[in-house]
C-alpha positions in Angstrom: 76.3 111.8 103.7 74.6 109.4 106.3 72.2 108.2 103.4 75.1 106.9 101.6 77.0 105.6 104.8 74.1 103.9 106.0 73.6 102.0 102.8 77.3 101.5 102.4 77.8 99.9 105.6 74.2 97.8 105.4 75.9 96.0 102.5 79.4 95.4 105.1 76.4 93.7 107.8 74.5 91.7 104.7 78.3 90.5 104.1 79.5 90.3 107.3 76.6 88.2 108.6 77.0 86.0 105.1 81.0 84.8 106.0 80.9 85.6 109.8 82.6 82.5 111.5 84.6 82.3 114.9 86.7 85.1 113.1 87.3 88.0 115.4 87.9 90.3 112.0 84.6 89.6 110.7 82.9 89.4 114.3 84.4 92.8 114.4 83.5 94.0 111.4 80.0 92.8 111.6 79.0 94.6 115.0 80.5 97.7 113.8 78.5 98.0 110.7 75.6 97.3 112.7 76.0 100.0 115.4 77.1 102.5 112.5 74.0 101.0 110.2 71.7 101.5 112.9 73.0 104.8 113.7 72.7 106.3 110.5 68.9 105.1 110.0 67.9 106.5 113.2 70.0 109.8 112.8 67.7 111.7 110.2 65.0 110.2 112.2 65.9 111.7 115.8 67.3 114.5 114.4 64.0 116.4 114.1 63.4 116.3 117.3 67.0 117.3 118.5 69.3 120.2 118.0 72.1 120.3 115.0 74.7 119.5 117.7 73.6 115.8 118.1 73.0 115.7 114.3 76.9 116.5 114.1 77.8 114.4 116.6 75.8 111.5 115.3 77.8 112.5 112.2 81.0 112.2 114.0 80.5 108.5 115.9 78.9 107.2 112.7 82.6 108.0 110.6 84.7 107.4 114.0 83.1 103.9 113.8 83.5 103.0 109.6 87.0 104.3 110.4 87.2 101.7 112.9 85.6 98.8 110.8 88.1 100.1 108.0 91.3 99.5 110.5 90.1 95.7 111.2 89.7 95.0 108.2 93.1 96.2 107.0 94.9 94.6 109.9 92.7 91.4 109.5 93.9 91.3 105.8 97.5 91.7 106.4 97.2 89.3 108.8 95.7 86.8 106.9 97.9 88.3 103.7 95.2 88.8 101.4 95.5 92.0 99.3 91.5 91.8 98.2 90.7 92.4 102.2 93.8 94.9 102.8 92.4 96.9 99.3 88.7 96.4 101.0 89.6 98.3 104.3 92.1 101.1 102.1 88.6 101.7 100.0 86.4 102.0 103.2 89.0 104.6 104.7 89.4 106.5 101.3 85.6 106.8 101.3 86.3 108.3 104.8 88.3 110.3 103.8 86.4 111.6 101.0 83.1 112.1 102.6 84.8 114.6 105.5 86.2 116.8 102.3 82.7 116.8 100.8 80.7 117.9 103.9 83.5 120.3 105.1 83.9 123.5 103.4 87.8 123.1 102.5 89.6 124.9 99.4 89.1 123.3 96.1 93.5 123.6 96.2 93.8 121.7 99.4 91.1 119.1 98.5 93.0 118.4 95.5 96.2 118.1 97.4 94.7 115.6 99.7 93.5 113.2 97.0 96.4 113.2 95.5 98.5 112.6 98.3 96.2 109.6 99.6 95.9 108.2 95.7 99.8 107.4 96.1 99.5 106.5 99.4 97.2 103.7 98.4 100.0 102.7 95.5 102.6 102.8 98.0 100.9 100.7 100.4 99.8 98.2 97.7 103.3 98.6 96.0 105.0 97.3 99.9 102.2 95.0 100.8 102.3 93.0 97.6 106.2 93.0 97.8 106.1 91.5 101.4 103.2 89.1 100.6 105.0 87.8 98.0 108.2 87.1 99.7 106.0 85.3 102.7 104.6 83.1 99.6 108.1 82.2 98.5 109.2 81.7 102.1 106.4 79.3 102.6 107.3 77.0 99.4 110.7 77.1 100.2 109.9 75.8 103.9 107.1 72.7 102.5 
């Protein structure tokens, strides 16, 4: 699980440092995939030499801060009204999401529940988000 967050968010830095501009979303963005990058190579590293406790917390601050990067990036899309970056930060928290269910030992039922309550959450969200884009985009011609 760190393995494939550390790579996951070394691709958010390469990206973030790519298009980072006096943007405080992608300044945002780009130091938290750093700290959580960082953590996550040092974590298997260090955690030889340290008990299981710091291995779980290490766990714990590397998905408290992709849950973070995943909220900026959502409100920075919706701010901006750009359904690619609000579909971008959805896909970061589902992953979030899905990585606690696979490294916890929950019921195969209530795992199932859970996905399938968050897949139509996400086509709710994009369902309301798209409607309110659009009528900002209609708005706007109607106002130039």
């Amino acid at each position: 699980s760190p393995f494939v967050l550390a790579l996951y968010l070394i691709g958010g830095i390469l990206i973030g440092k790519k298009n980072l501009k006096k943007d405080y979303v992608k300044i945002a963005f780009t130091a938290l995939t750093c700290i959580a990058g960082i953590s996550c190579i040092l974590c298997p590293v260090i955690s030889q030499f340290l008990t299981r406790d710091f291995y779980d917390a290490a766990n714990l601050f590397i998905t408290a801060v992709t849950l973070a990067t995943s909220i900026v990036i959502i409100i920075g899309g919706i701010r901006k009204t750009k359904m690619l970056t609000v579909n971008l930060g959805l896909l970061m928290l589902c992953v979030v999401i899905y990585l606690t269910f696979i490294a916890g030992n929950f019921d195969i039922v209530f795992s199932g529940i859970t996905f399938v309550v968050m897949g139509g959450a996400l086509l709710f969200i994009n369902h309301k988000l798209s409607k309110s884009f659009k009528a900002k985009e209609k708005e706007a011609e109607e106002n130039a």
